[in-house]
Every structure is written in C-alpha cells, then in structure tokens.
N, C-alpha and C positions, 0 to 999 in steps of 0.2 A: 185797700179793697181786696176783699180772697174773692178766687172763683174757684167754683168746684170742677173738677176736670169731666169733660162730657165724658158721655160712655165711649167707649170704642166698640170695635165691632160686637154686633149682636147674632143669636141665632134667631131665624122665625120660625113659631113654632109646628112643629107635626114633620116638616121635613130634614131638620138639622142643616140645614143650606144656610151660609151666610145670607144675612141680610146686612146693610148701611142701618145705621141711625136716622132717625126723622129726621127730613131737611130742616138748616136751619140752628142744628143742635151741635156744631162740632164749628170749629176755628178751622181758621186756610191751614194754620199750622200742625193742627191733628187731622186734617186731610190727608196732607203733603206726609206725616208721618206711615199713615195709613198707607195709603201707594206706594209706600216706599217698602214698606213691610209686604206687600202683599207680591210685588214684584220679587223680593225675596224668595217670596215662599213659591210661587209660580218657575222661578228659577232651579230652587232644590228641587221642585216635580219633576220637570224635566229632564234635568240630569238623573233622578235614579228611575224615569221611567225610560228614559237611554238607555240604561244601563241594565234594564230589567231586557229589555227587547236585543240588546246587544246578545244577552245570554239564552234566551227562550231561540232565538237564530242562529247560535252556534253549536252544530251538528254532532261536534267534539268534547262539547260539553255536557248537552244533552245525553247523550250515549255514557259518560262518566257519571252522572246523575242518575240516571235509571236503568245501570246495568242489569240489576236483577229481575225489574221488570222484563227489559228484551229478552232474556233470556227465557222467563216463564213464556213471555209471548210466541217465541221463536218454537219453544217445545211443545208447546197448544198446536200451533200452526202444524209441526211437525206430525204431530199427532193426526191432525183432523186428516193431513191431505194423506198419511199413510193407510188410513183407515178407508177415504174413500177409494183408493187404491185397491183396496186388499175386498171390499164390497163388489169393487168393478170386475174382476179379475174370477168371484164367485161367481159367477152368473153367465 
C-alpha cells in the first residue's frame, strides 16, 4: 500500500502567516515532526532576536556603528545652539 505524504505546513492566503493543514490530513507522526521543527525554529528566533537586542542596548557598540552619524549630529547641534547664542546676544 503507498501513501502519499500529506502536506506539511501551508501558507493562507493574503497574509503569508502559517497556517496547519485541514484536520484530519496529517499523521501523529507528521505532527510530532512538525512541533518538533517548529520549536526549532522558535528557538533560532530567539536566539538571534537576543542577540539582536543585546546589540541595539550596547552603548559601545552603538557609538562604533554610527560614528559618523554623532558626529554630524553633534555638529548640527553645535551649530543650532551657537547660532541661538549669537541671535540672543544681538538683541
């Protein structure tokens, strides 16, 4: 006797969000494979959205990553308050 192996996960459509299979349509043991996969990959999320949050909160990193922006920021800033400075000082 062949069987055709159900589907595995589907998407439904308009959103791209997993959907399950119709009940009914899958074996305990493609279930059990399913959860087991899915706990995988809920796994690796976590870990690189750790890891993503470890980085986005370290202040030292941050500052080595967007050096050149603080710096344009810093010389903006430097600017505005020299100017209202030098505005207040006319008057």
């Amino acid at each position: 006797m062949t069987t055709t192996p159900a589907p595995t996960t589907t998407t439904s459509s308009g959103n791209g969000r997993w959907a399950p299979p119709a009940p009914g349509t899958r074996s305990a043991d493609q279930i059990k494979t399913d959860i087991v996969r899915q706990r995988h990959e809920l796994s690796r999320s976590v870990d690189a959205l750790r890891t993503r949050w470890s980085q986005a909160t370290d202040l030292g990193h941050q500052i080595r990553e967007h050096k050149t922006e603080l710096l344009v920021g810093a010389a903006v800033v430097g600017f505005l308050v020299g100017g209202a400075i030098a505005l207040g000082r006319r008057r």
